[in-house]
DRENDO-1510 file (C-alpha; in Angstrom, 1 decimal, always signed):
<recs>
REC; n; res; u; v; w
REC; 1; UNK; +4.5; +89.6; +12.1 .
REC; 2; UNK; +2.7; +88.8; +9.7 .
REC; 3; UNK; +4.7; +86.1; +7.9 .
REC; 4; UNK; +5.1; +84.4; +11.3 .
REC; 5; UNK; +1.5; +84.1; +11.5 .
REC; 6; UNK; +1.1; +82.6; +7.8 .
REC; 7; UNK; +4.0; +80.2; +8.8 .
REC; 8; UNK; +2.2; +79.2; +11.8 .
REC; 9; UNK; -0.9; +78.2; +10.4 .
REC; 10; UNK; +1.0; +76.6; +7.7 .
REC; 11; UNK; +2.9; +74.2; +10.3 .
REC; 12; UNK; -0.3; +73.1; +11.7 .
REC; 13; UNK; -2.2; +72.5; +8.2 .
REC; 14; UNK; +0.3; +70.4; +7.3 .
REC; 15; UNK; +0.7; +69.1; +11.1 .
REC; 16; UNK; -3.1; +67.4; +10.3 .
REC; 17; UNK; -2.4; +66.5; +6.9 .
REC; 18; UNK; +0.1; +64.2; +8.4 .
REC; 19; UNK; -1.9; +62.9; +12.1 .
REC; 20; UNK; -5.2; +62.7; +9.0 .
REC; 21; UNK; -2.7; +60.5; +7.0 .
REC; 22; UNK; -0.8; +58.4; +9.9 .
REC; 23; UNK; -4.6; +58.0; +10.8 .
REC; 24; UNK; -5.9; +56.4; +7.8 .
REC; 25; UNK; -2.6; +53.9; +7.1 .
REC; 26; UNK; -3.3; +53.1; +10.8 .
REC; 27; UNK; -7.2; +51.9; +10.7 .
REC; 28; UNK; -6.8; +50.3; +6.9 .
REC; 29; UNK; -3.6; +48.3; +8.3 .
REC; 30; UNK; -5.7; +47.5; +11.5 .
REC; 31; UNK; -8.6; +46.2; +9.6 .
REC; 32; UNK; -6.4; +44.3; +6.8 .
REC; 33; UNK; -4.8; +42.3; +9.6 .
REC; 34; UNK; -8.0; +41.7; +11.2 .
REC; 35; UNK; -9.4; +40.5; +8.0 .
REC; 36; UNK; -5.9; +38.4; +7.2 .
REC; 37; UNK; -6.3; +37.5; +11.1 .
REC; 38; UNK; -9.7; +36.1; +10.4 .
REC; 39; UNK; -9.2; +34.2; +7.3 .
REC; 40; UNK; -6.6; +32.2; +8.9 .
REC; 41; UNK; -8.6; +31.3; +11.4 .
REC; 42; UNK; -11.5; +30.4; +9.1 .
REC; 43; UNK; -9.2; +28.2; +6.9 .
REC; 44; UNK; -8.2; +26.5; +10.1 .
REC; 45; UNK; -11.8; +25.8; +11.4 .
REC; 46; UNK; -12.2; +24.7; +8.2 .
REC; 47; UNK; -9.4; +22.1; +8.1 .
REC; 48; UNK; -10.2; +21.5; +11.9 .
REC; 49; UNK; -13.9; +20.5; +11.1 .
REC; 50; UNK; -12.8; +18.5; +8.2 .
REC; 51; UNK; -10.3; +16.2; +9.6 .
REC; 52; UNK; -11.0; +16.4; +13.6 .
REC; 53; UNK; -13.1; +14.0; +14.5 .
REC; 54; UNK; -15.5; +12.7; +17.4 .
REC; 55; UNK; -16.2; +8.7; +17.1 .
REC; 56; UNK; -19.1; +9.4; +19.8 .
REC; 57; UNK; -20.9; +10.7; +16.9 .
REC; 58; UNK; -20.5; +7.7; +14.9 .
REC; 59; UNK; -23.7; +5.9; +14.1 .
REC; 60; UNK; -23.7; +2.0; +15.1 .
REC; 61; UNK; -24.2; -0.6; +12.1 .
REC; 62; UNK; -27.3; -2.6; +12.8 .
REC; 63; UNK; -26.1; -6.0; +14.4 .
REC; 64; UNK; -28.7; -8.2; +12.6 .
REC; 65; UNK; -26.3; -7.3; +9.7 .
REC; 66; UNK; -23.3; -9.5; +10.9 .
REC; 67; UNK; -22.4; -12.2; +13.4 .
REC; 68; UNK; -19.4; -11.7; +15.7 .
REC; 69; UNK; -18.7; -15.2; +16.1 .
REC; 70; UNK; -15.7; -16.8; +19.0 .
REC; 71; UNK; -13.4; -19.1; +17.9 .
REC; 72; UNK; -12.6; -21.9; +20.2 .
REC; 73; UNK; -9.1; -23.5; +20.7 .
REC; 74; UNK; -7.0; -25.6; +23.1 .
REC; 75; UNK; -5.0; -22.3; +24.4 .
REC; 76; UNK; -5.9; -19.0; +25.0 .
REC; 77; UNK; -3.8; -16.2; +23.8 .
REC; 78; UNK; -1.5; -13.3; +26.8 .
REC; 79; UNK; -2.0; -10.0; +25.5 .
REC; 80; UNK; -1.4; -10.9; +22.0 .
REC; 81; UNK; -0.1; -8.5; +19.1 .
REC; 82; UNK; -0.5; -9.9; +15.8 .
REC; 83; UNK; -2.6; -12.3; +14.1 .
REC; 84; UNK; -1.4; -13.0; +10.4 .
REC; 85; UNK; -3.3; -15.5; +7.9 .
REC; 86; UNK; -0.8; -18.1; +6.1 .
REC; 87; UNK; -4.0; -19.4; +4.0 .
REC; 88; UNK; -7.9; -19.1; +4.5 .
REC; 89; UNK; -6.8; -22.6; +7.0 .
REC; 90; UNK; -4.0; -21.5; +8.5 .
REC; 91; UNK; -3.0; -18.3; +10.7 .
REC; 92; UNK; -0.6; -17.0; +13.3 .
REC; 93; UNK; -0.5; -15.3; +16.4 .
REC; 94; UNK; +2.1; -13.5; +18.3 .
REC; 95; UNK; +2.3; -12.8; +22.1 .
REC; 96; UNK; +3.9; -10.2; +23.9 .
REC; 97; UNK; +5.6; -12.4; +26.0 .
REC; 98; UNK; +7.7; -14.4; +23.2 .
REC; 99; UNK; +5.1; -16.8; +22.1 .
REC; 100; UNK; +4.4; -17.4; +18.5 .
REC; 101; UNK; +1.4; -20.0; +17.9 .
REC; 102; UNK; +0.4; -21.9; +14.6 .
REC; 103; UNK; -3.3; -22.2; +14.3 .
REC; 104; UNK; -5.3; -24.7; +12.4 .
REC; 105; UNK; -8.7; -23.2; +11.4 .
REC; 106; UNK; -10.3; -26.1; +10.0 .
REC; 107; UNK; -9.2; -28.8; +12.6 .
REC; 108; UNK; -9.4; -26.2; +15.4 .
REC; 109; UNK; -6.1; -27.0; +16.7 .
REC; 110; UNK; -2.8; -25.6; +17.8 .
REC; 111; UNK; +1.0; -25.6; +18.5 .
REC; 112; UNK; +3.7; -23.9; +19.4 .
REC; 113; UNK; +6.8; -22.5; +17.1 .
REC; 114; UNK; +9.8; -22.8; +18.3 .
REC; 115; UNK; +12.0; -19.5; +17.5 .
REC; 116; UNK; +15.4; -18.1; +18.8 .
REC; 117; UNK; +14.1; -14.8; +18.1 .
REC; 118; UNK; +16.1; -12.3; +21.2 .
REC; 119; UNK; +12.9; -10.9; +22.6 .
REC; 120; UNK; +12.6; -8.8; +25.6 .
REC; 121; UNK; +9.1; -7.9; +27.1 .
REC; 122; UNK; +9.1; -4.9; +29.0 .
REC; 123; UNK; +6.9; -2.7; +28.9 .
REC; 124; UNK; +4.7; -1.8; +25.8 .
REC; 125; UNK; +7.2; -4.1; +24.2 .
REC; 126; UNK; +7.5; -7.5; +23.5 .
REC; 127; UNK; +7.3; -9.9; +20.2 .
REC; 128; UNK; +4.9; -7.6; +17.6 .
REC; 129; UNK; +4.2; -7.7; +14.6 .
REC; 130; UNK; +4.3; -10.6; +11.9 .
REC; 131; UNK; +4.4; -10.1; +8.0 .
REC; 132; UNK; +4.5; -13.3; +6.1 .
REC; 133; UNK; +6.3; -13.4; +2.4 .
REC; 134; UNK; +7.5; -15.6; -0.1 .
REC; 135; UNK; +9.8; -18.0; +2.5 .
REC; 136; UNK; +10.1; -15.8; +5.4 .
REC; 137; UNK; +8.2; -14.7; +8.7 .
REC; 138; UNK; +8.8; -11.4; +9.2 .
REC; 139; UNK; +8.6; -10.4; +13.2 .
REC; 140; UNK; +8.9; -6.8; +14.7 .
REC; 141; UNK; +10.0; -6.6; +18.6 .
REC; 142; UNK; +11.8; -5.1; +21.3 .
REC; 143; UNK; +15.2; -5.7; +22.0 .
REC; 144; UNK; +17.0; -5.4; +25.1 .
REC; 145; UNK; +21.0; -4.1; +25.3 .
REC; 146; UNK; +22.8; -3.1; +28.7 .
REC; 147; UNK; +19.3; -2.5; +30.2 .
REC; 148; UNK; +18.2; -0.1; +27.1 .
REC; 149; UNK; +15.5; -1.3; +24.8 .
REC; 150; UNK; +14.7; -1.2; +21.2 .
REC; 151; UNK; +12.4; -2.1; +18.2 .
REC; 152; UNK; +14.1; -4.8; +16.5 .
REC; 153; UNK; +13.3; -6.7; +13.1 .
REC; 154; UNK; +13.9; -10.1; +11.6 .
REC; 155; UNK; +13.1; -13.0; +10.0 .
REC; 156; UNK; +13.2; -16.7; +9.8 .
REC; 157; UNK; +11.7; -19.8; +7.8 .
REC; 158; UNK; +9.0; -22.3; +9.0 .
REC; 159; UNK; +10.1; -25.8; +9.5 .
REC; 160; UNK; +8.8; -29.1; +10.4 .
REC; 161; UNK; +5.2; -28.2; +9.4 .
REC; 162; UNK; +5.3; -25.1; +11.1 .
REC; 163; UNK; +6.6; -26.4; +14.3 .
REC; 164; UNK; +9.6; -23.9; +14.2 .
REC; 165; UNK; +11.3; -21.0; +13.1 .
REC; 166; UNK; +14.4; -21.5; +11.9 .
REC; 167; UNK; +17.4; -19.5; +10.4 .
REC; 168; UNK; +16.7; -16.4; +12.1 .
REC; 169; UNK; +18.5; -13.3; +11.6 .
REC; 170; UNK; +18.3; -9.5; +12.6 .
REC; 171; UNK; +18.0; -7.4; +9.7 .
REC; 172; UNK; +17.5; -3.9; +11.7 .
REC; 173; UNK; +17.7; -2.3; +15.0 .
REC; 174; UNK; +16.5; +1.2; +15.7 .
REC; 175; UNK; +19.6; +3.2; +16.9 .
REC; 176; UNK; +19.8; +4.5; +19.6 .
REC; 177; UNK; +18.5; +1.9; +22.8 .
REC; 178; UNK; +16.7; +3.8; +25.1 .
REC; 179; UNK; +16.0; +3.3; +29.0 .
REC; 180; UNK; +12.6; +3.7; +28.6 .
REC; 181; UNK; +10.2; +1.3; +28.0 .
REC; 182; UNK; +7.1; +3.1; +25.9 .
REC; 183; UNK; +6.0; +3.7; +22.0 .
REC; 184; UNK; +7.9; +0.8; +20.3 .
REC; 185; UNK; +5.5; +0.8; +17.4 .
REC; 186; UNK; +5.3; -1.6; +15.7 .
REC; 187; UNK; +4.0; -2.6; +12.9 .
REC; 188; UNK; +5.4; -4.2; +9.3 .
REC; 189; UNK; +4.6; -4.1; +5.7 .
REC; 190; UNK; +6.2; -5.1; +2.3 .
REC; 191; UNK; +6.1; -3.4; -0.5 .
REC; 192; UNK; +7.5; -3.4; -4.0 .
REC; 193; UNK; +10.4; -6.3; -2.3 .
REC; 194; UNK; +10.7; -3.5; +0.2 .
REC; 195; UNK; +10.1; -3.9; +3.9 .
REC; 196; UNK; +8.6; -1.1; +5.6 .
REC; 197; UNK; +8.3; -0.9; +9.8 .
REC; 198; UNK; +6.6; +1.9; +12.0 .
REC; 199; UNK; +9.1; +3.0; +14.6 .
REC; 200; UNK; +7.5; +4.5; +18.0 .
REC; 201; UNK; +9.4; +7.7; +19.5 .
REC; 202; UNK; +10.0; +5.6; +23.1 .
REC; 203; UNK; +7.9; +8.4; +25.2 .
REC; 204; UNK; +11.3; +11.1; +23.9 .
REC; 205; UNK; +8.8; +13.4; +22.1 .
REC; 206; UNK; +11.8; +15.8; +20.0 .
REC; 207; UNK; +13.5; +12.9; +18.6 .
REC; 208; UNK; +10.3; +12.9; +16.5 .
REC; 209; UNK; +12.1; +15.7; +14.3 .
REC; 210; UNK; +16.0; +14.4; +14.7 .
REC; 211; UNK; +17.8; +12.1; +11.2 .
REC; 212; UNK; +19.8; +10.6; +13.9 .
REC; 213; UNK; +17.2; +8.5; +16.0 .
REC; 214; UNK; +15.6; +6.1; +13.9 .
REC; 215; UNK; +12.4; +7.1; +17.2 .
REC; 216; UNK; +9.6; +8.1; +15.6 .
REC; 217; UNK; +9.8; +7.6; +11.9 .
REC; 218; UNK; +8.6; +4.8; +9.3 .
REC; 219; UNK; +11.7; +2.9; +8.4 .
REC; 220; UNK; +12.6; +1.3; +4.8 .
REC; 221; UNK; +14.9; -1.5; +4.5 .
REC; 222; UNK; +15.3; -4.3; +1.2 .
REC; 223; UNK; +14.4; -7.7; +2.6 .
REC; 224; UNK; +17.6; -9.2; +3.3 .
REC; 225; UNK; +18.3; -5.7; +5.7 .
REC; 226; UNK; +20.4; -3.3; +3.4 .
REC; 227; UNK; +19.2; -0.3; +2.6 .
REC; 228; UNK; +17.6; +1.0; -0.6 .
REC; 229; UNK; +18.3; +4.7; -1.8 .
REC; 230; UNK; +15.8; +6.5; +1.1 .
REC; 231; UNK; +15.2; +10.4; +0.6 .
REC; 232; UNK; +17.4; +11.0; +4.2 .
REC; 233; UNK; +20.9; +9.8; +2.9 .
REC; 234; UNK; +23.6; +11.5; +4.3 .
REC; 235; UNK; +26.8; +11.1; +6.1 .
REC; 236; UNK; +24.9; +12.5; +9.6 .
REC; 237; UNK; +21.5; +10.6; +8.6 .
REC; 238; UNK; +20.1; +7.4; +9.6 .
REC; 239; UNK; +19.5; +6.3; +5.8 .
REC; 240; UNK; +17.0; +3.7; +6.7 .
REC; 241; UNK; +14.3; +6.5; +7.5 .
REC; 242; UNK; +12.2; +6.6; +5.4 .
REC; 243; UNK; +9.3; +9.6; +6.8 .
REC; 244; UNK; +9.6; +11.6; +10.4 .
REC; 245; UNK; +7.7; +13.2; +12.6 .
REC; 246; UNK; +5.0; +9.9; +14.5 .
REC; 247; UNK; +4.3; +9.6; +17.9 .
REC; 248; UNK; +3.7; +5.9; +18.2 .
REC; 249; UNK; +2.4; +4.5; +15.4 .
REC; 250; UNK; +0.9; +1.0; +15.8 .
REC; 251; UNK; -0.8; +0.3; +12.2 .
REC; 252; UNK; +0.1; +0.0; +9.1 .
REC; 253; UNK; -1.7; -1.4; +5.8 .
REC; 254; UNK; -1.8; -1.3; +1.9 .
REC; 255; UNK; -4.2; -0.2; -0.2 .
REC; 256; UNK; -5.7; -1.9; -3.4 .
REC; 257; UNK; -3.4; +0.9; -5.6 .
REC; 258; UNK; -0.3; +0.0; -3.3 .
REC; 259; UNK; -0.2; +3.1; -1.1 .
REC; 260; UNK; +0.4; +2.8; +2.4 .
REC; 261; UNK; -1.5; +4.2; +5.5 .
REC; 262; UNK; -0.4; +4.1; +9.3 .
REC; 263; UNK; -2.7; +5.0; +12.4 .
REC; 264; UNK; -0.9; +7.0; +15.0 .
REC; 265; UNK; -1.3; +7.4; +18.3 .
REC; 266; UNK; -1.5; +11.3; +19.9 .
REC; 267; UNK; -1.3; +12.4; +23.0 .
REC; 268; UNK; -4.5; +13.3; +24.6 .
REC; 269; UNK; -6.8; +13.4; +21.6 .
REC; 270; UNK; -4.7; +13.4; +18.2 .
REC; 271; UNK; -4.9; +10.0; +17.0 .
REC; 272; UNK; -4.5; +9.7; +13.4 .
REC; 273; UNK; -4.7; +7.9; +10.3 .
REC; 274; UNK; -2.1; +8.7; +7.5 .
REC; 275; UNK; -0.4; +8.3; +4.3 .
REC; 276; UNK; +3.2; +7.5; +4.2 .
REC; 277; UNK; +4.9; +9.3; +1.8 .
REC; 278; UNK; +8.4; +9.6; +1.1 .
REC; 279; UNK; +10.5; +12.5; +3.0 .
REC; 280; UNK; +7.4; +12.9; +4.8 .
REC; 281; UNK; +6.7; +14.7; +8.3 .
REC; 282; UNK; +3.9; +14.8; +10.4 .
REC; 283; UNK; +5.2; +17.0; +12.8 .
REC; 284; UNK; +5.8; +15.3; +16.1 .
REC; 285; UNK; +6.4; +16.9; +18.5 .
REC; 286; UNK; +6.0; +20.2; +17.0 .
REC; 287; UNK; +2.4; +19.4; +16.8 .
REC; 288; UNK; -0.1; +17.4; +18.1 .
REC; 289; UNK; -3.1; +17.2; +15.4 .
REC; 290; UNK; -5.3; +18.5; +17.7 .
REC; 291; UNK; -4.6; +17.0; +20.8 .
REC; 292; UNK; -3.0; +18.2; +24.1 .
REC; 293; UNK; +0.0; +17.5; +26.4 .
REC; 294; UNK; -1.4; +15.2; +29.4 .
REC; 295; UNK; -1.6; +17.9; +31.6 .
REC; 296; UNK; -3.9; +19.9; +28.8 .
REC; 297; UNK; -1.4; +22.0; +27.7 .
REC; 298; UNK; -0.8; +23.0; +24.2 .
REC; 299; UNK; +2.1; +20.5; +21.7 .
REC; 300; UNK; +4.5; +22.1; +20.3 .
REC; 301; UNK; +5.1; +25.6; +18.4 .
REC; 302; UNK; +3.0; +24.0; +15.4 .
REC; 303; UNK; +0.3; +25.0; +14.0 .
REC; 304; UNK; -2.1; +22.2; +13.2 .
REC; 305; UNK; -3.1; +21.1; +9.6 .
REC; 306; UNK; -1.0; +23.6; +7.8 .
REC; 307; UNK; +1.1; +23.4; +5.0 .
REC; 308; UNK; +4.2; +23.3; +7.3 .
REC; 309; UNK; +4.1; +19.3; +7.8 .
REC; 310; UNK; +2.0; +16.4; +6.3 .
REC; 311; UNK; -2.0; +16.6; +7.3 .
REC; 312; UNK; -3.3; +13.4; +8.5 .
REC; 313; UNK; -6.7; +12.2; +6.7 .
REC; 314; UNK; -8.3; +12.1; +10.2 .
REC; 315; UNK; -7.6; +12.9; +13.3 .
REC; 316; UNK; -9.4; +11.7; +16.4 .
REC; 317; UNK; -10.5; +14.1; +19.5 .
REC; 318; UNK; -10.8; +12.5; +21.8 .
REC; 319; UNK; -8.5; +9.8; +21.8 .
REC; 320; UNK; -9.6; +6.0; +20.2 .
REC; 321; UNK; -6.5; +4.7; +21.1 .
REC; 322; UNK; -6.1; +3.2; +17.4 .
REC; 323; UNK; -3.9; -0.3; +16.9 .
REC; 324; UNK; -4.2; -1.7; +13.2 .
REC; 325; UNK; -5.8; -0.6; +10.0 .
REC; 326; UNK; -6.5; -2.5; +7.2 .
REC; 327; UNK; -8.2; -1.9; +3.7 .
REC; 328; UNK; -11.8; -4.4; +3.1 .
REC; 329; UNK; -11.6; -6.7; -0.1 .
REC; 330; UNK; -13.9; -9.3; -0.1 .
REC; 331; UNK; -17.5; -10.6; -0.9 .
REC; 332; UNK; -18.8; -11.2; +3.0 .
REC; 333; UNK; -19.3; -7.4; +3.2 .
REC; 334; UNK; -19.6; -6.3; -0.5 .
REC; 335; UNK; -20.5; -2.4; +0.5 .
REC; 336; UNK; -17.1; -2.2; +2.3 .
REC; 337; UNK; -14.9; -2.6; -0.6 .
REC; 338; UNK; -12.3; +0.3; +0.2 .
REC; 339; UNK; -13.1; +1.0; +3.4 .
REC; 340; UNK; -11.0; +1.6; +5.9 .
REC; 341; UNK; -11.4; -0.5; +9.0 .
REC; 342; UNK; -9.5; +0.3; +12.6 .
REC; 343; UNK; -9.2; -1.6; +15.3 .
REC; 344; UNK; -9.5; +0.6; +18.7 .
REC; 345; UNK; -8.5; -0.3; +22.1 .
REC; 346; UNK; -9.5; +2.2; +24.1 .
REC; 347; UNK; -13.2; +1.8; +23.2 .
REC; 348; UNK; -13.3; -1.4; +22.2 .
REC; 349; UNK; -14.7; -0.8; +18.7 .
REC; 350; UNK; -14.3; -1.6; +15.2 .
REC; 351; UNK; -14.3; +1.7; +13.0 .
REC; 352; UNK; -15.2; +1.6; +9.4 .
REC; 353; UNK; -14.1; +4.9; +7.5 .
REC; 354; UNK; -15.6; +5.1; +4.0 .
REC; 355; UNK; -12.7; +6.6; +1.8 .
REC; 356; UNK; -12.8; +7.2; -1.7 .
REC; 357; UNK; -11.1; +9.5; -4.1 .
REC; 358; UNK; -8.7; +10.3; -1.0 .
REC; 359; UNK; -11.6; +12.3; +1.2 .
REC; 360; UNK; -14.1; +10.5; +3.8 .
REC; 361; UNK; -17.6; +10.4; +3.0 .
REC; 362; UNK; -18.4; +8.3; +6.1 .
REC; 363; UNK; -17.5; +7.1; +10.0 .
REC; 364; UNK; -19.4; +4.2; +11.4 .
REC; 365; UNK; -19.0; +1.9; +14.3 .
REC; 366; UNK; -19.1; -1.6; +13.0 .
REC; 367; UNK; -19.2; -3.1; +16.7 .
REC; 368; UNK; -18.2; -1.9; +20.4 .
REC; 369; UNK; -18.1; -3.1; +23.7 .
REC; 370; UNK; -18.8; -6.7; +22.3 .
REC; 371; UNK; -15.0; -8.3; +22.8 .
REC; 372; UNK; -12.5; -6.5; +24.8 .
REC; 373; UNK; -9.9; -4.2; +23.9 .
REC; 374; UNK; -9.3; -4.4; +19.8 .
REC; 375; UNK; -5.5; -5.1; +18.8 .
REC; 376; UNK; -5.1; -6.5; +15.4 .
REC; 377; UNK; -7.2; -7.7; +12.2 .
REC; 378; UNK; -7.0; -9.9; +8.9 .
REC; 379; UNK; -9.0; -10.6; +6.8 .
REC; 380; UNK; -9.1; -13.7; +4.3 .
REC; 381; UNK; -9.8; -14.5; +0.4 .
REC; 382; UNK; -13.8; -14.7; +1.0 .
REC; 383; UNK; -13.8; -11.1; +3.5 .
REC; 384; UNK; -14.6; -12.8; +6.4 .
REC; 385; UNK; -12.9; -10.5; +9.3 .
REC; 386; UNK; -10.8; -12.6; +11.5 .
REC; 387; UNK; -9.7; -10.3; +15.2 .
REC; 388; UNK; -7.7; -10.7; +18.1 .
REC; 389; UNK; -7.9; -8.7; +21.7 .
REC; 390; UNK; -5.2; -7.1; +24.0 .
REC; 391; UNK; -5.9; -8.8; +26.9 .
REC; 392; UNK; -5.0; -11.9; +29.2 .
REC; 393; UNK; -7.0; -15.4; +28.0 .
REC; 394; UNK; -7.6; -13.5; +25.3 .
REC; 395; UNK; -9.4; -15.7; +21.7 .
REC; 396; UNK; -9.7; -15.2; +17.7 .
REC; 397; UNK; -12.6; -13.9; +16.9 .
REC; 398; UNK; -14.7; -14.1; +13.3 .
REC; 399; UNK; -17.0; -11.4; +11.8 .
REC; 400; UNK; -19.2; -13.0; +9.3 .
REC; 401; UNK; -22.7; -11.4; +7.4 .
REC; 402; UNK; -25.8; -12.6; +8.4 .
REC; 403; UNK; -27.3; -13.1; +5.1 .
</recs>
């Protein structure tokens, strides 16, 4: 009897011993998850306040400090894309609708090329984007197939003192044509005798993340259209991709060390200035760098700004609706050298970002709600800013200093 006793109290010592123990490895876990819980959320407010961003906050620069000056001509421009400088005399426009337009600068004239380029408008699409190099123009557009639609690229010479475009030939197609007709991109860069094109996803969102829809990616192609040695290159790859993972990316521009940057568009909120980098991916549609689905739901599985796709060096909440981007070199606006300067639609402002040693130190609004919805800028030898608006009777516009 009383050996039963002893063994009873000895099964419920050691009955607490283990509820004390299962206790104590309970409450530690709980509080080292918390804690784990809690840093990861700090280091994501952390990376949230550092690269989302409110351009409502942006100070204005002092107008007395520049003149915003309209530039008149014998036409007016339809919803034009693209406005490249030959010379610090000479420049080009493109239209949406097909037409591509020498302009004269110093005699304040103008004409019409000529061009058997196959564009299609439809849509968000149309004739884009323009690079000029060596003895080639260089035009980005949609193409139409059995009532599908892509963003086609190609090139062609100037003849007869820029009265036409001749020779021209389709170097690249995205594959595959779509039906729809949204997010064609476009924008075009060379590089190193490389061409380099921003390819919109056409409003399919997961072929963001696919090798076999050139949709969403930044294309790399030599400059007669074969392709160079990408990091995608295999048998079930398109091998002219180049980086992944963009929603509709509508900028692209070089810096003075050679790298390239692209603006993005998000959804709503999540616009986005990047680096392109090779084998990249930003993460479309598996994230939406901290925007929302239309209806305000969340993008993707994702998380935002982690190491599981490329970070973007700003990203804009709420949307700016950003078109080009281009890096200031000149002596009309010496404290901009560097800068970052983005043209923005949807508010009709010019952005300067001060970037140096890869981080931003500042965001100011050069100019907004001055001269319509901003599409595309240039800028020549001197620095003076030369812009063009997305909209009908639209004109070329010049930002000088005041000094």
């Amino acid at each position: 009897m009383i050996f039963f006793r002893n063994k009873k109290k000895y099964f419920f010592i050691t009955l607490s011993v283990f509820i004390i123990i299962y206790l104590f490895i309970s409450i530690f876990s709980s509080i080292s998850i918390f804690s784990f819980s809690n840093e990861e959320s700090l280091d994501t407010s952390i990376d949230y306040e550092q690269l989302i961003s409110d351009h409502e906050s942006y100070p204005i620069i002092n107008s007395d400090d520049f003149i915003l000056e309209k530039l008149e001509f014998d036409i007016k421009f339809d919803n034009p894309w693209a406005i490249k400088l030959i010379d610090d005399n000479q420049l080009i426009i493109s239209e949406k609708n097909g037409r591509l337009s020498y302009i004269n600068l110093v005699e304040k004239t103008s004409k019409n090329i000529t061009h058997k380029i196959p564009v299609t408008q439809i849509g968000q699409g149309g004739l884009l984007d323009l690079e000029i190099y060596e003895d080639f123009l260089y035009v980005s557009f949609s193409k139409e197939k059995n009532n599908k639609y892509t963003t086609a690229i190609g090139r062609g010479k100037f003849s007869n003192e820029y009265s036409e475009l001749s020779e021209f030939e389709i170097l690249f197609e995205a594959m595959p044509y779509y039906k729809d007709s949204v997010h064609f991109g476009s924008r075009i860069i060379i590089k190193d005798d490389y061409l380099f094109a921003s390819i919109g996803e056409r409003g399919k969102g997961d072929v963001g993340q696919e090798l076999d829809s050139h949709a969403g990616s930044i294309i790399r192609i030599n400059l007669d259209g074969s392709i160079p040695n990408n990091p995608f290159d295999t048998e079930t790859e398109l091998t002219e991709i180049y980086m992944i993972g963009v929603r509709n990316p509508q900028g692209m521009a070089k810096d003075s060390n050679g790298n390239l940057y692209i603006t993005n568009h998000g959804a709503k909120g999540g616009d986005f200035v990047g680096l392109v980098e090779s084998g990249g991916n930003y993460g479309w549609n598996k994230v939406g760098w901290g925007g929302k689905n239309y209806s305000g739901t969340k993008i993707g599985s994702g998380k935002n700004f982690s190491n599981e796709f490329k970070t973007p060096i700003i990203s804009w909440v709420p949307s700016i609706a950003p078109s080009d981007l281009i890096f200031y070199q000149g002596d009309e606006f010496p404290d901009w050298n560097g800068d970052i300067l983005v043209t923005s639609l949807k508010f009709k402002q010019l952005i300067k970002l001060d970037y140096e040693n890869e981080k931003l130190t500042n965001k100011e609004i050069i100019f907004k709600d001055e001269i319509g919805r901003l599409r595309d800028i240039d800028i020549n030898s001197s620095g003076e800013i030369f812009l063009i608006t997305d909209e009908r009777n639209s004109n070329i516009w010049k930002l000088i200093s005041s000094r």
